[in-house]
Backbone atoms as SQL, in Angstrom:
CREATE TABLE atoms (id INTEGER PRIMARY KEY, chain TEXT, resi INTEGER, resn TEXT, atom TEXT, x REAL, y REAL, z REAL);
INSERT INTO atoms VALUES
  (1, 'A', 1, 'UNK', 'N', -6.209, 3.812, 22.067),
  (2, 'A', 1, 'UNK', 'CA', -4.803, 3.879, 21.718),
  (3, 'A', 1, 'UNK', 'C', -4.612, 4.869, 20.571),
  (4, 'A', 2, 'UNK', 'N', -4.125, 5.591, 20.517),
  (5, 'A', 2, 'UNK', 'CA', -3.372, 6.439, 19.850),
  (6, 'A', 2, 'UNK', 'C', -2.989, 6.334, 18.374),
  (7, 'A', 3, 'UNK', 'N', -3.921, 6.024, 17.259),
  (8, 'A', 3, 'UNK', 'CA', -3.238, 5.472, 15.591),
  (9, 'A', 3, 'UNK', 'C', -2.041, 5.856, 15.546),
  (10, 'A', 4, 'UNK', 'N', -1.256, 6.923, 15.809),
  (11, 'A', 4, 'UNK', 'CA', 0.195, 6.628, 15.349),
  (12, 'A', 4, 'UNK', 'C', 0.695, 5.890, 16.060),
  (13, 'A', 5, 'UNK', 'N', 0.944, 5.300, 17.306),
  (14, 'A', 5, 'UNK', 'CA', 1.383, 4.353, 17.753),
  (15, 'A', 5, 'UNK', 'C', 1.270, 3.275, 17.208),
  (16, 'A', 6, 'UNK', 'N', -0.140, 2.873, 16.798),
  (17, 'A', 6, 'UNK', 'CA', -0.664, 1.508, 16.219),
  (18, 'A', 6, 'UNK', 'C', 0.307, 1.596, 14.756),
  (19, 'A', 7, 'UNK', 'N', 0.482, 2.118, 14.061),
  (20, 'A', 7, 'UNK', 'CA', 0.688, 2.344, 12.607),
  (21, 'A', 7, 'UNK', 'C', 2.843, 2.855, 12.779),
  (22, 'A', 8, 'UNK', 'N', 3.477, 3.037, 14.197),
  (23, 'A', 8, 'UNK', 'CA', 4.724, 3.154, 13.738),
  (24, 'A', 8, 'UNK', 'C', 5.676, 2.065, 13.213),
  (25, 'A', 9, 'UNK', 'N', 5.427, 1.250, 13.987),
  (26, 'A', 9, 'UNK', 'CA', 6.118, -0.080, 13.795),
  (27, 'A', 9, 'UNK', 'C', 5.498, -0.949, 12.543),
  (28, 'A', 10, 'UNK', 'N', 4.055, -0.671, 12.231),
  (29, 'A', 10, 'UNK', 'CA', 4.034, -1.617, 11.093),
  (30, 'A', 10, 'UNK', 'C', 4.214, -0.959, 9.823),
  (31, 'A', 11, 'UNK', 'N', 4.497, -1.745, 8.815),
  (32, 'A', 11, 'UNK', 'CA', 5.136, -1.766, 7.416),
  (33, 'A', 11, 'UNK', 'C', 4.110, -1.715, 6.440),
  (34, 'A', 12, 'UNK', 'N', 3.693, -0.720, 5.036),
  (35, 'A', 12, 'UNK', 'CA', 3.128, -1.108, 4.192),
  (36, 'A', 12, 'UNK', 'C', 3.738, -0.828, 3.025),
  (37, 'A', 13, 'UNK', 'N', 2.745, -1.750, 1.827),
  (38, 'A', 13, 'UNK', 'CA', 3.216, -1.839, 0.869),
  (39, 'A', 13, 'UNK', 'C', 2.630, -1.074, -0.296),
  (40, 'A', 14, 'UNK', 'N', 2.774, -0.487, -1.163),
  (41, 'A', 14, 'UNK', 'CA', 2.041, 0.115, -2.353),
  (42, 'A', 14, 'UNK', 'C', 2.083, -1.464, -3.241),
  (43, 'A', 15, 'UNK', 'N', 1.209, -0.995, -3.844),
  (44, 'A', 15, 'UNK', 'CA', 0.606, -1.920, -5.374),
  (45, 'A', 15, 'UNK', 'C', 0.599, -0.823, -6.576),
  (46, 'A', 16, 'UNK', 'N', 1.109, -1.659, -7.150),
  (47, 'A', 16, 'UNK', 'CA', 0.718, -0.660, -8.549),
  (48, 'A', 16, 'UNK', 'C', 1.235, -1.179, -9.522),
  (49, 'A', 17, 'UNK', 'N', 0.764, -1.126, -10.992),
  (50, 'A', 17, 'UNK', 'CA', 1.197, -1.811, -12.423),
  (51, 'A', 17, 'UNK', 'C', 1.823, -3.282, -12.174),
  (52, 'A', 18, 'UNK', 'N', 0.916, -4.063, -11.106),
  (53, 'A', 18, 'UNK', 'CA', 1.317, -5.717, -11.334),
  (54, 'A', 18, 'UNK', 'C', 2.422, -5.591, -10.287),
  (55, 'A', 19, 'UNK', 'N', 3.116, -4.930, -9.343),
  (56, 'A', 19, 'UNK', 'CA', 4.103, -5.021, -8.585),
  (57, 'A', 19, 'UNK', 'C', 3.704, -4.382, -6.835),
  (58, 'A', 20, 'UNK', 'N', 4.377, -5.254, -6.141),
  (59, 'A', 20, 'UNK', 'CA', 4.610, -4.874, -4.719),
  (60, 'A', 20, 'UNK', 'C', 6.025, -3.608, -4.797),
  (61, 'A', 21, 'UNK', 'N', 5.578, -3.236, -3.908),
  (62, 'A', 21, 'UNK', 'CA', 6.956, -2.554, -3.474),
  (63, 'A', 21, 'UNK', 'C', 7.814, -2.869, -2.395),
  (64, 'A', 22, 'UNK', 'N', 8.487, -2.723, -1.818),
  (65, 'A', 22, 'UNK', 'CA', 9.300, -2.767, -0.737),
  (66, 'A', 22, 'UNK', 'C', 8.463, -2.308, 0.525),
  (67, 'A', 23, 'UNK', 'N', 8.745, -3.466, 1.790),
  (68, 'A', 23, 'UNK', 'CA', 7.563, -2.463, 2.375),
  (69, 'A', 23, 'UNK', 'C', 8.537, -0.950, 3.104),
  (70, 'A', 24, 'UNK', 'N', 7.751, -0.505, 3.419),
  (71, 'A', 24, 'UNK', 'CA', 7.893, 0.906, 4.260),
  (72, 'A', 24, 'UNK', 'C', 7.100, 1.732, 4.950),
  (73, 'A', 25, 'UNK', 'N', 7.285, 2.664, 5.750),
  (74, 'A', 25, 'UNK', 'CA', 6.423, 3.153, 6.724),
  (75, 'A', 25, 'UNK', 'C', 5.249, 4.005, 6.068),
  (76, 'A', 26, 'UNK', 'N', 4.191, 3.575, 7.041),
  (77, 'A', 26, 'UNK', 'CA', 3.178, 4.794, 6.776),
  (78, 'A', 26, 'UNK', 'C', 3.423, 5.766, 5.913),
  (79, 'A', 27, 'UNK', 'N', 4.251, 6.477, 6.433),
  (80, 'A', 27, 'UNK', 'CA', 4.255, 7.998, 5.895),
  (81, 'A', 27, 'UNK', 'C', 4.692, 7.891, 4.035),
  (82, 'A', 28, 'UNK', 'N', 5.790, 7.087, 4.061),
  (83, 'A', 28, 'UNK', 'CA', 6.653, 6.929, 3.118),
  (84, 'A', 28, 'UNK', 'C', 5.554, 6.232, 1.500),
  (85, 'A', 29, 'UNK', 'N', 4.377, 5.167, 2.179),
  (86, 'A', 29, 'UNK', 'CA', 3.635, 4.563, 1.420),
  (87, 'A', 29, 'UNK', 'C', 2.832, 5.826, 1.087),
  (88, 'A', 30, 'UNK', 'N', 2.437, 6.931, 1.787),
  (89, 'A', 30, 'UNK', 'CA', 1.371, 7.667, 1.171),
  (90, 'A', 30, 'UNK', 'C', 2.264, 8.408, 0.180),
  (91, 'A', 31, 'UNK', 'N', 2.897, 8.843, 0.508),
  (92, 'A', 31, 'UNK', 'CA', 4.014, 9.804, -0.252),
  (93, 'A', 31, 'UNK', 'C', 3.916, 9.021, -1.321),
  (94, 'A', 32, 'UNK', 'N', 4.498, 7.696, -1.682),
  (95, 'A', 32, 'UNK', 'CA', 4.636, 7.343, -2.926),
  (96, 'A', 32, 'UNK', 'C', 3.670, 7.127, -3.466),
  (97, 'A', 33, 'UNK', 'N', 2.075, 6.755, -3.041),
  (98, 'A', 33, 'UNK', 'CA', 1.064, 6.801, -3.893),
  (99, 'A', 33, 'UNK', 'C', 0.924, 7.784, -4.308),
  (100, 'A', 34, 'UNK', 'N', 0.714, 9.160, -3.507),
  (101, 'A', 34, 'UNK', 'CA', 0.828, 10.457, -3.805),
  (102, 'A', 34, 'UNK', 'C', 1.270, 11.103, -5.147),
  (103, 'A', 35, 'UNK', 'N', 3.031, 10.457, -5.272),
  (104, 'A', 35, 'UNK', 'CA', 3.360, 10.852, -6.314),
  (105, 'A', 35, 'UNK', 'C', 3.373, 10.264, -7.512),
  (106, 'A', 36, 'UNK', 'N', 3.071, 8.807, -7.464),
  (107, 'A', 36, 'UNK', 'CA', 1.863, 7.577, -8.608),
  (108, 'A', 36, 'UNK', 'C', 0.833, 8.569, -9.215),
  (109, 'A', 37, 'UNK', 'N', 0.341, 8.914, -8.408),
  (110, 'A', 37, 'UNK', 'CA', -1.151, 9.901, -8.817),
  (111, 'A', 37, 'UNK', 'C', -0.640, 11.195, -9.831),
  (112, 'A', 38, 'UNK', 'N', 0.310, 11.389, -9.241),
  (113, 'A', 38, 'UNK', 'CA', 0.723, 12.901, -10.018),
  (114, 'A', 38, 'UNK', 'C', 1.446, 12.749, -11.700),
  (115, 'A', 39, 'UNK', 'N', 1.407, 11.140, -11.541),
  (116, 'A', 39, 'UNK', 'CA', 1.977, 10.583, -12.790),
  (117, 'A', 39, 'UNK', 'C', 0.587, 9.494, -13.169),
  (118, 'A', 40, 'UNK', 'N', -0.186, 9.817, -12.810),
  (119, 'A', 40, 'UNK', 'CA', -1.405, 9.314, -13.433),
  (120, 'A', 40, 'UNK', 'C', -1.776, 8.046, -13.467),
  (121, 'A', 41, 'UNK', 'N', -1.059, 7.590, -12.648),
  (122, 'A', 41, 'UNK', 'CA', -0.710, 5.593, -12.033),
  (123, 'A', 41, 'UNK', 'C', -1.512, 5.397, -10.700),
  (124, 'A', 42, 'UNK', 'N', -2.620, 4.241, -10.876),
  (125, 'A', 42, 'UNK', 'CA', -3.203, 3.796, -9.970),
  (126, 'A', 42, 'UNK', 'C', -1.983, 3.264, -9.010),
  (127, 'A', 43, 'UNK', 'N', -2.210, 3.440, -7.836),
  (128, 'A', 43, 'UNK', 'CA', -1.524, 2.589, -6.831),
  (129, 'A', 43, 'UNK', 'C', -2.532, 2.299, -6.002),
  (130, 'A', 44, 'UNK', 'N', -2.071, 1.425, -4.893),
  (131, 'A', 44, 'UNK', 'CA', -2.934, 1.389, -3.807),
  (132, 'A', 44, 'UNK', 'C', -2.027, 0.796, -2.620),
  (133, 'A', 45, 'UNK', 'N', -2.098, 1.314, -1.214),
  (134, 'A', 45, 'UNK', 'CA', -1.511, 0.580, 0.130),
  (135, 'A', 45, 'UNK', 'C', -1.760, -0.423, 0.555),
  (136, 'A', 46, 'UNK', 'N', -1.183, -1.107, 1.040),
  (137, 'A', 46, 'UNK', 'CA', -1.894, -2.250, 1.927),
  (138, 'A', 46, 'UNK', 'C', -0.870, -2.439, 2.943),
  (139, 'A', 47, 'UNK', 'N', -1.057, -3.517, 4.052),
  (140, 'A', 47, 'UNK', 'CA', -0.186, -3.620, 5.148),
  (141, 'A', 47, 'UNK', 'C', 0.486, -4.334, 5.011),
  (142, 'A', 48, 'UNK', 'N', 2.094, -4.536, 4.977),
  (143, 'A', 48, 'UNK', 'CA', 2.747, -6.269, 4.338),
  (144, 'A', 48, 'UNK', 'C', 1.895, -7.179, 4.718),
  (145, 'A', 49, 'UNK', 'N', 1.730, -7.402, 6.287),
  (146, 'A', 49, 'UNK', 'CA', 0.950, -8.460, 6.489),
  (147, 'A', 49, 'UNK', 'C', -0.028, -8.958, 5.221),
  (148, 'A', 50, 'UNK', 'N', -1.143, -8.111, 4.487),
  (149, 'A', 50, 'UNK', 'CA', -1.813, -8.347, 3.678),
  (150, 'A', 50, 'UNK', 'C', -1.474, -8.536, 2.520),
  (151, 'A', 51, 'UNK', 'N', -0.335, -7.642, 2.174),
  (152, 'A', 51, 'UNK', 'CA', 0.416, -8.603, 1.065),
  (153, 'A', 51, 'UNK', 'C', 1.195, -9.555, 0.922),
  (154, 'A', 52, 'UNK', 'N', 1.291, -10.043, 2.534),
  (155, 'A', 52, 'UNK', 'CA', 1.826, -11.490, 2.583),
  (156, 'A', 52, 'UNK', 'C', 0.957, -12.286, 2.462),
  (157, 'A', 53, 'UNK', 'N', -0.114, -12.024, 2.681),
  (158, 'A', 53, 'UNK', 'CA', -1.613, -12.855, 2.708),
  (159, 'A', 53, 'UNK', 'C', -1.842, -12.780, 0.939),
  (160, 'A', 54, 'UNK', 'N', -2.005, -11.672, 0.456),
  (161, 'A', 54, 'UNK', 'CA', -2.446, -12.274, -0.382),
  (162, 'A', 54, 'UNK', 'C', -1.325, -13.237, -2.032),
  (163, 'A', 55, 'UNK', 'N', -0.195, -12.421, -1.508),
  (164, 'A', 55, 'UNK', 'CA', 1.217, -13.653, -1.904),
  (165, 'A', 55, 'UNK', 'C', 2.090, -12.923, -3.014),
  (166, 'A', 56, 'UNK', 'N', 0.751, -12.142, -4.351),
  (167, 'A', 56, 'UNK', 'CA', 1.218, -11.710, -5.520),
  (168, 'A', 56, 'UNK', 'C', 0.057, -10.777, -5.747),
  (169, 'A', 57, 'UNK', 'N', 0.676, -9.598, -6.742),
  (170, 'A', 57, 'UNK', 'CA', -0.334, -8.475, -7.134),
  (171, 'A', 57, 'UNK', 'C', -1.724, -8.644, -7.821),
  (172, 'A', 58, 'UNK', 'N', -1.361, -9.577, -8.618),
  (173, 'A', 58, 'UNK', 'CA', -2.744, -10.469, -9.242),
  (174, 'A', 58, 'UNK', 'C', -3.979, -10.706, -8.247),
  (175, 'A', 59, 'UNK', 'N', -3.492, -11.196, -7.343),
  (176, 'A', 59, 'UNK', 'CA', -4.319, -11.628, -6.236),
  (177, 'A', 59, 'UNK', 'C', -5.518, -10.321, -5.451),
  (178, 'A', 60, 'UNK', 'N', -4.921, -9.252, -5.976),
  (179, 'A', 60, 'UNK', 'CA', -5.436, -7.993, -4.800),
  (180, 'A', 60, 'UNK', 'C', -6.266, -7.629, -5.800),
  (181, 'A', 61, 'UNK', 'N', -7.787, -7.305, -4.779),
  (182, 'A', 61, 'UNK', 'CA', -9.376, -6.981, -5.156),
  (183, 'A', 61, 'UNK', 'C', -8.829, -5.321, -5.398),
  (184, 'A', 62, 'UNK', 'N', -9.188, -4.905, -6.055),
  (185, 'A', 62, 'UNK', 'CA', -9.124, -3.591, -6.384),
  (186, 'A', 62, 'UNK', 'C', -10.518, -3.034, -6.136),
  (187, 'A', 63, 'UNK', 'N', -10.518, -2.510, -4.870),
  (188, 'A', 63, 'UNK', 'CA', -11.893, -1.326, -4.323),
  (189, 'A', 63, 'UNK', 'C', -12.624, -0.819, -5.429),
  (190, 'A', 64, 'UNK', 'N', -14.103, -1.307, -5.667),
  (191, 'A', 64, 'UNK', 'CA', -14.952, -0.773, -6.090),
  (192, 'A', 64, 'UNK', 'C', -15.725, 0.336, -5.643),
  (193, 'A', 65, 'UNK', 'N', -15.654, 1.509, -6.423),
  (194, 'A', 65, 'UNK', 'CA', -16.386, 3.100, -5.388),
  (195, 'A', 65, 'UNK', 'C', -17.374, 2.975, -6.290),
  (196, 'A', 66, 'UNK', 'N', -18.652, 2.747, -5.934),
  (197, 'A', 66, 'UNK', 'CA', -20.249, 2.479, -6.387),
  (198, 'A', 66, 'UNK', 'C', -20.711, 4.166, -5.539);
């Protein structure tokens, strides 16, 4: 199957400084990490689903690069 198909319809969310965002599409979540970065602010994506899972920002493992 085709990833943009898989990825039009679902929703993600950025993380960043203790807050969810609103969810929004693919494209729209990279863009705004994108421009987090250019202002020197960790963010990170996830899929609502997963930030429905995990409930609150506290909750999210922040990727260790070893």
């Amino acid at each position: 199957m085709d990833e943009r198909k898989i990825y039009m319809n679902q929703k993600f969310v950025v993380i960043t400084e203790g807050k969810f965002s609103q969810p929004m599409s693919r494209e729209e979540a990279v863009k705004t990490v994108k421009e987090y970065d250019q202002k020197d602010i960790i963010a990170y994506v996830v899929s609502e689903e997963e930030a429905n899972r995990i409930k609150t920002p506290d909750n999210f493992n922040e990727p260790k690069w070893e």
